[in-house]
C-alpha positions in Angstrom: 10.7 7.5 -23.2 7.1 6.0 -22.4 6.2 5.3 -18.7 3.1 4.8 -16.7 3.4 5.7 -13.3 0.9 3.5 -11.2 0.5 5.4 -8.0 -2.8 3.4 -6.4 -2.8 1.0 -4.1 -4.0 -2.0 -6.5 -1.5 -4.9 -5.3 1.2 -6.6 -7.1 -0.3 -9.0 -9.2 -2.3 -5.9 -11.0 0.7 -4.2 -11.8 3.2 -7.1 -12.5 0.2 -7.7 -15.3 0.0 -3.7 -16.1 4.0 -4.3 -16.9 3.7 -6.6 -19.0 1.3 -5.4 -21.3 2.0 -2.4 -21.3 5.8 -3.3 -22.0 5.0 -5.3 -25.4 3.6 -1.8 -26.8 7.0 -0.2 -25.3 5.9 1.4 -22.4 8.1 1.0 -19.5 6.0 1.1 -15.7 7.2 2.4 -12.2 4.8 1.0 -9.8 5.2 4.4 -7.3 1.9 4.0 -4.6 2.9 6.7 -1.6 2.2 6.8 2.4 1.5 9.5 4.7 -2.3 10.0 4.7 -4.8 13.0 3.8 -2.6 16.0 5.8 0.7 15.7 3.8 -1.2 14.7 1.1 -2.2 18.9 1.0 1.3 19.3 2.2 2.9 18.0 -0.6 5.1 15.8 1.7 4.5 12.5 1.3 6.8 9.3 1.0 6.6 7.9 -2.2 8.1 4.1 -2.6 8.9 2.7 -6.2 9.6 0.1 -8.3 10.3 -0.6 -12.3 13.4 -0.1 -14.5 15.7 2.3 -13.0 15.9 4.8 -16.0 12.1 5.0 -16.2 12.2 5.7 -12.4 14.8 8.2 -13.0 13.1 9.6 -16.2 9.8 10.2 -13.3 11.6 11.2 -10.3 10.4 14.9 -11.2 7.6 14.2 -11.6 7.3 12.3 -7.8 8.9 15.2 -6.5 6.2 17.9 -7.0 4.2 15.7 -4.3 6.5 14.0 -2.1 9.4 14.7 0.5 10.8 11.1 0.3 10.9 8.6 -2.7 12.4 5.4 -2.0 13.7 2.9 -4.9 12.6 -0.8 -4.0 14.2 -2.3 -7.1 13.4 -2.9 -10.6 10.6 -5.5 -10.5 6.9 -3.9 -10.8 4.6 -4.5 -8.2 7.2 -4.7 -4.8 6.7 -1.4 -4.3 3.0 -2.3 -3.8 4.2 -5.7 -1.7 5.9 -2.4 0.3 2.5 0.1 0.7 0.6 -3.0 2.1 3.0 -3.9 4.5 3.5 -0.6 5.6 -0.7 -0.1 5.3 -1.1 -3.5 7.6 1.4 -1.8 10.4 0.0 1.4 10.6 -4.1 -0.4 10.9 -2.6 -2.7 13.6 -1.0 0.1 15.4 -4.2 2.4 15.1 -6.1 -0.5 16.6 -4.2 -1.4 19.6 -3.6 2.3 20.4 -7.0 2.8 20.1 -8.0 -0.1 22.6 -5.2 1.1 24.7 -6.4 4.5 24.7 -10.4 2.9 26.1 -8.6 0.7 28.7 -6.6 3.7 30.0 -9.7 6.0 30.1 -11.9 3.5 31.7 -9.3 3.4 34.2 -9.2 6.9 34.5 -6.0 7.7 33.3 -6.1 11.4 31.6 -6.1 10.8 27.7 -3.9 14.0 26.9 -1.9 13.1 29.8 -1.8 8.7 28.5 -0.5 10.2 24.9 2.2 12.6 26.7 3.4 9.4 28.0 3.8 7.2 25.0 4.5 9.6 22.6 7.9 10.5 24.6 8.8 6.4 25.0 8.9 3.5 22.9 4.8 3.5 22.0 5.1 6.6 19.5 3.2 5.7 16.5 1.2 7.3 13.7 -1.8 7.1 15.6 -0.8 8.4 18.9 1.0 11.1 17.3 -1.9 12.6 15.3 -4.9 10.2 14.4 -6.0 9.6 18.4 -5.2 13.4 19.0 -6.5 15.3 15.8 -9.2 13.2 14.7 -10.4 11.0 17.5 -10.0 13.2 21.0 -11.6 16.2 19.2 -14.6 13.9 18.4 -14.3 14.9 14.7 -13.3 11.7 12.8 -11.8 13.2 10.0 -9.0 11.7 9.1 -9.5 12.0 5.2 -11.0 8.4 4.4 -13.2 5.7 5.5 -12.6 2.2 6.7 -13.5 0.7 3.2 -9.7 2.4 2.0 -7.8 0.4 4.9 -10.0 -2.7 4.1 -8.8 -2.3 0.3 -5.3 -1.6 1.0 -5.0 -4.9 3.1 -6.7 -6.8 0.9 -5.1 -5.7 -2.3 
């Protein structure tokens, strides 16, 4: 079996044309981009979502395993697992943004920001970015969350 595993974050339209092409030389493709940022990149523990011909997914899965915790079949079309990693790219930029303005409006008020996160980690706020990108990358001053702004521009452009 022949399979290209297409694990950027390109779009749809890229890959449903990557499929096609690529499937007139015999080459089957499992569009297979993944979520969970730079940390459980190193971790091995990312979520991997995927799309294309169940036994060429299958035929991978190893494969998606060595780096991931979580794989999640969309279906057999190429290119909705993309569809997936930008919707689930355009949540996690909208909920760093408002946590982040949240975060300014509660310090300016003089809320304790350690203290603010305690709060809405424990109730309905908890997000990616409260749970680790405000605390690990922001509060410490160091801003090193792994990539620049010019990924999370791509991603929802894509």
């Amino acid at each position: 079996m022949r399979v290209y595993v297409h694990v950027g974050t390109t779009g749809s339209v890229l890959v449903q044309e990557l499929a096609e092409q690529l499937a007139a030389s015999g080459v089957d493709t499992v569009d297979a981009p993944m979520t969970g940022g730079t940390p459980r990149a190193r971790a091995g523990t990312l979520t991997v979502m995927a799309s294309g011909p169940r036994p060429a997914f299958d035929y991978v899965t190893p494969l998606l395993e060595t780096y991931s915790t979580k794989i999640v079949y969309l279906g057999a079309k190429p290119g909705i697992a993309q569809t997936m990693k930008l919707i689930n790219n355009m949540v996690s930029a909208a909920n760093l943004a408002v946590a982040a303005e949240a975060m300014v409006m509660g310090a300016k008020a003089g809320l304790d920001p350690e203290l603010m996160l305690a709060v809405m980690n424990s109730g309905t706020a908890q997000n990616s970015a409260l749970l680790s990108k405000i605390p690990d990358h922001v509060l410490t001053r160091r801003f090193d969350y792994g990539s620049g702004i010019y990924v999370t521009e791509k991603d929802l452009t894509a």
